[in-house]
C-alpha positions as CSV (number, residue, x, y, z in Angstrom):
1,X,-4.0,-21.4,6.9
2,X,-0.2,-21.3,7.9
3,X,0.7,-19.0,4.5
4,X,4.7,-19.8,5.3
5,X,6.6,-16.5,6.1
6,X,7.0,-16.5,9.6
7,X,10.9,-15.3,10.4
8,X,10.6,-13.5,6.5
9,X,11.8,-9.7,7.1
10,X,9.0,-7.4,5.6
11,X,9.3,-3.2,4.7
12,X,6.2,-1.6,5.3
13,X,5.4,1.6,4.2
14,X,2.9,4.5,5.4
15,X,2.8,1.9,8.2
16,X,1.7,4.1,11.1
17,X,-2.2,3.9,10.2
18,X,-4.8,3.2,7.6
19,X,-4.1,0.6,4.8
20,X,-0.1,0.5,5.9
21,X,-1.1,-0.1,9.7
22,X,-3.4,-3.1,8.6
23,X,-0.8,-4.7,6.4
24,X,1.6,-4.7,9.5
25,X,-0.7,-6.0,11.8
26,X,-1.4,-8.8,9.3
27,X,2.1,-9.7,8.6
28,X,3.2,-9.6,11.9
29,X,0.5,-11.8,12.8
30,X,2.0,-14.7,10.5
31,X,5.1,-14.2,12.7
32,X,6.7,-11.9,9.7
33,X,9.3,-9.4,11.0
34,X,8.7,-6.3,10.2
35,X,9.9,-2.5,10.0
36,X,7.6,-0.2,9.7
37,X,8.1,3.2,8.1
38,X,6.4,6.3,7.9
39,X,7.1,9.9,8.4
40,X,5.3,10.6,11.8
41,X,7.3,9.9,14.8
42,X,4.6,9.8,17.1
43,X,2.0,8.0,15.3
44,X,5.0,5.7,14.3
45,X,5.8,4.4,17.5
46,X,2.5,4.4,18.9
47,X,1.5,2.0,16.2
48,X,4.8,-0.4,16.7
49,X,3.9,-0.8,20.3
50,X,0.8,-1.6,19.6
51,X,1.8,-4.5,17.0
52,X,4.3,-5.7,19.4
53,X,1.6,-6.1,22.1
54,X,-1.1,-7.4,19.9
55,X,1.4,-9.9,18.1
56,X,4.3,-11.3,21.0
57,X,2.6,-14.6,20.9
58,X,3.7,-14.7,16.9
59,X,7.3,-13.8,17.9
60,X,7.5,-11.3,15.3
61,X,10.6,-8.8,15.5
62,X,9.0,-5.0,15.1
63,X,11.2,-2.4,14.2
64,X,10.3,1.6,13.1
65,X,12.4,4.2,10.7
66,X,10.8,7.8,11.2
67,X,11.4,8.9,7.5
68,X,9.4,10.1,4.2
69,X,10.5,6.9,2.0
70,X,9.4,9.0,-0.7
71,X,13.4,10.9,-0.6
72,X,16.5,10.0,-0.8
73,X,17.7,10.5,2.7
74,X,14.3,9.1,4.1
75,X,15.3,5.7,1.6
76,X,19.1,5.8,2.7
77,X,18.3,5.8,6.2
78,X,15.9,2.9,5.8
79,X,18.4,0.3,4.2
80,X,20.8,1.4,6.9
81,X,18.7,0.0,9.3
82,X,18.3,-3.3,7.3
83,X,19.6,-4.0,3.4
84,X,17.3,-7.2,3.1
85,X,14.0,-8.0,2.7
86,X,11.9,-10.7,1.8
87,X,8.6,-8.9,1.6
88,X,7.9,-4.9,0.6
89,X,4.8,-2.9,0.4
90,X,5.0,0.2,-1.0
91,X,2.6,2.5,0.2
92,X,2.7,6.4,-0.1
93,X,-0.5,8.9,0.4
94,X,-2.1,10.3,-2.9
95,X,-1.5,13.7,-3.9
96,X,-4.3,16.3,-3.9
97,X,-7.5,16.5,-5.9
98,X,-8.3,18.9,-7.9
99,X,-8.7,20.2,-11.9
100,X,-5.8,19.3,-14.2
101,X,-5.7,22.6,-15.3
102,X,-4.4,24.0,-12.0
103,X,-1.5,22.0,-12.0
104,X,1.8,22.9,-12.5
105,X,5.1,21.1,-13.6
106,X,6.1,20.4,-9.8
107,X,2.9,18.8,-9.2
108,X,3.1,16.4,-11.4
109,X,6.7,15.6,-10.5
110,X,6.0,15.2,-7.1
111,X,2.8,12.9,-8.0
112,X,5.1,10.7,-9.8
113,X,8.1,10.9,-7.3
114,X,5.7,9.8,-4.8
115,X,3.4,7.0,-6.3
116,X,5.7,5.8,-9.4
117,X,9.4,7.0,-8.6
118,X,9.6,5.6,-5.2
119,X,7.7,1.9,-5.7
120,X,10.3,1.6,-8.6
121,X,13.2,2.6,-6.4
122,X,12.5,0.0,-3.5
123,X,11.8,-2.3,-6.1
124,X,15.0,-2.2,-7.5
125,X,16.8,-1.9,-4.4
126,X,15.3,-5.3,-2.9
127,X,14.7,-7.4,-5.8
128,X,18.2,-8.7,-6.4
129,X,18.3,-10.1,-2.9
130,X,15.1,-11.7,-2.8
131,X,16.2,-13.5,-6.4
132,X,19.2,-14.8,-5.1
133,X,17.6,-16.3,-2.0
134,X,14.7,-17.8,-4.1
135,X,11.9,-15.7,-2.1
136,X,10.4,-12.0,-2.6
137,X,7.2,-10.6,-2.5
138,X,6.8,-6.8,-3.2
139,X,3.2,-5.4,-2.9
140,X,2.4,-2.5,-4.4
141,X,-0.9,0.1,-2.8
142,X,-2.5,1.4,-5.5
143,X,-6.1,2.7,-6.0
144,X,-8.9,1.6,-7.6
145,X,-8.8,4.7,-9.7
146,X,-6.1,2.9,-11.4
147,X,-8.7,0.8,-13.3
148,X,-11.4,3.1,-13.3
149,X,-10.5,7.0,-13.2
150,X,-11.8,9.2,-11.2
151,X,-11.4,12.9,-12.9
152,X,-10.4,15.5,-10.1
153,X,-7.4,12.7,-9.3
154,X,-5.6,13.4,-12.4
155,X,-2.3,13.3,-10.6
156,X,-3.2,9.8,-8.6
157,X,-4.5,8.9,-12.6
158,X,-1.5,9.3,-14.2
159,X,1.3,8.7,-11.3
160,X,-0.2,4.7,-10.7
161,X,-0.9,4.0,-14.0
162,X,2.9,5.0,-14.7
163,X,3.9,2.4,-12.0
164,X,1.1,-0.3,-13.3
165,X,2.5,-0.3,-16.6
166,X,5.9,-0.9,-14.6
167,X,5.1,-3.2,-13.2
168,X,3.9,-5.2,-16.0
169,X,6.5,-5.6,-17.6
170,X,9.2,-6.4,-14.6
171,X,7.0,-8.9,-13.0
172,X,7.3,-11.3,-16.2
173,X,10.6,-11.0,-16.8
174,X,13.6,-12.8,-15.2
175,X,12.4,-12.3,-12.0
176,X,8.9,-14.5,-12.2
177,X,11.6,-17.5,-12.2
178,X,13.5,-17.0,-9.2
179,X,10.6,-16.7,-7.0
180,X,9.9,-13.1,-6.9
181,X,6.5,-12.3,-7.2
182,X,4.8,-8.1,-8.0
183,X,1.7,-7.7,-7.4
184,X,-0.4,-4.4,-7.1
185,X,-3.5,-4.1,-4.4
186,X,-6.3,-1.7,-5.4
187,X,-8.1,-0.4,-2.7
188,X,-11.7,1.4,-3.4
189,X,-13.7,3.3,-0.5
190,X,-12.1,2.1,2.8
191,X,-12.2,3.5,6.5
192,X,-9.4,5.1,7.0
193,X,-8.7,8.8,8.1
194,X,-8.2,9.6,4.4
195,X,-11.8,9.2,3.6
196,X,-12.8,10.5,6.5
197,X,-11.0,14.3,5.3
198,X,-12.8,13.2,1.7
199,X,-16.1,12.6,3.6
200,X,-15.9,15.7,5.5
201,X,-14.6,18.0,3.0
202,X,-18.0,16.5,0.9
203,X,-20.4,17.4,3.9
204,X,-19.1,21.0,4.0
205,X,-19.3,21.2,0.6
206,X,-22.9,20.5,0.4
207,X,-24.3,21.6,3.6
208,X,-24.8,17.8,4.5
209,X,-24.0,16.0,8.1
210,X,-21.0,13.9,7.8
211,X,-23.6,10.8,8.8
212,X,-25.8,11.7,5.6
213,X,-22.6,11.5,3.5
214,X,-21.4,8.5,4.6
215,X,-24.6,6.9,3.9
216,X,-24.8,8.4,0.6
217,X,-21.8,7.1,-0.1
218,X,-22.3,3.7,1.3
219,X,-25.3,2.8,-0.8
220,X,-23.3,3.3,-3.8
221,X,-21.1,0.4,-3.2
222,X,-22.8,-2.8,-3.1
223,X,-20.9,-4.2,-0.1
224,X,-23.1,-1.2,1.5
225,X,-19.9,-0.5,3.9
226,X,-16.6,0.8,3.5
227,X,-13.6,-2.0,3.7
228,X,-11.3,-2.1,7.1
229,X,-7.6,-2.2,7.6
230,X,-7.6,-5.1,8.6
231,X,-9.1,-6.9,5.7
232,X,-6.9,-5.2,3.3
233,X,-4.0,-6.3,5.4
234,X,-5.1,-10.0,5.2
235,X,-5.1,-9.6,1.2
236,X,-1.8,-8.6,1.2
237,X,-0.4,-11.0,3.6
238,X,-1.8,-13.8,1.2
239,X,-0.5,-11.9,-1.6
240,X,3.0,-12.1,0.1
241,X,2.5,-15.8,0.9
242,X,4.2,-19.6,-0.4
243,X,0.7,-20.2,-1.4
244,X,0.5,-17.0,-3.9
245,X,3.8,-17.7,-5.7
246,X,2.3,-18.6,-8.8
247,X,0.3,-15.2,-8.9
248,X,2.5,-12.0,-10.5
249,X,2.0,-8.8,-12.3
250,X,-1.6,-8.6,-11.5
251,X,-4.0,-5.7,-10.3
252,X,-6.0,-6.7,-7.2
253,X,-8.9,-5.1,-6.7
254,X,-10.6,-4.6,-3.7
255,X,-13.7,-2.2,-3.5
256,X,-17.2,-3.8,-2.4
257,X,-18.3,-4.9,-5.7
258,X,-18.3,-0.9,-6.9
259,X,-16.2,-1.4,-10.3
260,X,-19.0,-2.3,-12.5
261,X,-16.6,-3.6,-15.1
262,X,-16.3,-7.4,-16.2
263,X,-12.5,-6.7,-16.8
């Protein structure tokens, strides 16, 4: 399926690897242009030569911007490099686990800086643009947490939700008519090195191997495997396609089968 955005510019976020990484690859794969963002230099770069190689054929345009988009300065020097966008996915890591009790003031600021502020902040700096050229897509990564908390991420909890209620609200209003679609994707147990610090963590915990954990935790979802990048990067791309204009202000969630929920 042609989904209709090749030559749109995209802004990627945590782009470098995991769930941001597989979002590039799959836009730049439609022939979407793309600058990826994320705070390692290294990893950064490695990653764009990689999508360049894997995607030349697509004649997608691959650009990078070394900064934590979750600041100021990181944000300032992004838009320097481009002001307009057609398509942005926000995308910033979690913040710790742990007991709501232990956590101060500054941790919840820097929760919500991180996984409400800055998605509003991009939103507001792109969505103008995109209305007045009839076209926008902003895509959101959440967590699956979001519709069904987990209780030692209190911070994720309450940070997400902020920016799902958000985003609720500015996705049906004058924005839904001028083309511009927000969506948030939820992403439940997927391969990235994330889990693999949760999964490890876990085994140390309980004096299980790393193999035994994984399989634990496996057998709990009823996909029996963990999502890959690059799925999740193929939702998202449809999510930021022609075909998905009609579809705004909704939760996507994407976890195996392992909410048990019927909403």
């Amino acid at each position: 399926m042609d989904l209709g955005i090749k030559g749109k510019w995209a802004l990627v976020c945590g782009a470098s690897k995991g769930l941001g990484l597989g979002c590039a690859q799959a836009l730049a794969a439609e022939g979407v242009n793309v600058l990826m963002v994320a705070r390692g230099a290294d990893a950064l770069a490695a990653a764009a030569t990689q999508l360049r190689a894997a995607h030349a054929d697509a004649g997608a345009e691959v650009l990078i911007c070394a900064q934590d988009i979750t600041t100021g300065a990181g944000r300032a020097a992004v838009f320097a490099l481009r002001q307009d966008f057609d398509i942005v996915v926000t995308n910033a890591g979690g913040p710790p686990t742990g007991d709501f009790r232990d956590w101060d003031r500054e941790a919840w600021i820097r929760a919500v800086d991180a996984n409400m502020l800055t998605p509003i902040e991009l939103i507001k700096a792109t969505v103008d643009g995109m209305a007045a050229r009839g076209f926008g897509r902003i895509v959101n990564i959440t967590s699956s947490a979001v519709k069904a908390p987990i209780d030692i991420l209190g911070l994720s909890n309450g940070a997400r939700s902020g920016l799902t209620g958000f985003v609720a609200g500015a996705s049906r209003g004058s924005l839904a008519a001028r083309g511009v679609t927000i969506n948030n994707l939820l992403p439940g147990k997927f391969d990235t090195d994330r889990l693999a610090t949760t999964l490890g963590g876990t085994a140390a915990k309980t004096g299980k191997s790393l193999e035994e954990v994984r399989a634990q935790v496996q057998a709990q979802i009823p996909s029996r495997r963990f999502g890959t990048a690059a799925e999740f990067g193929q939702v998202c791309a449809f999510l930021c396609s022609q075909q998905a204009g009609y579809m705004t202000g909704q939760n996507v969630l994407l976890d195996g089968g392992a909410y048990p929920g019927t909403f």
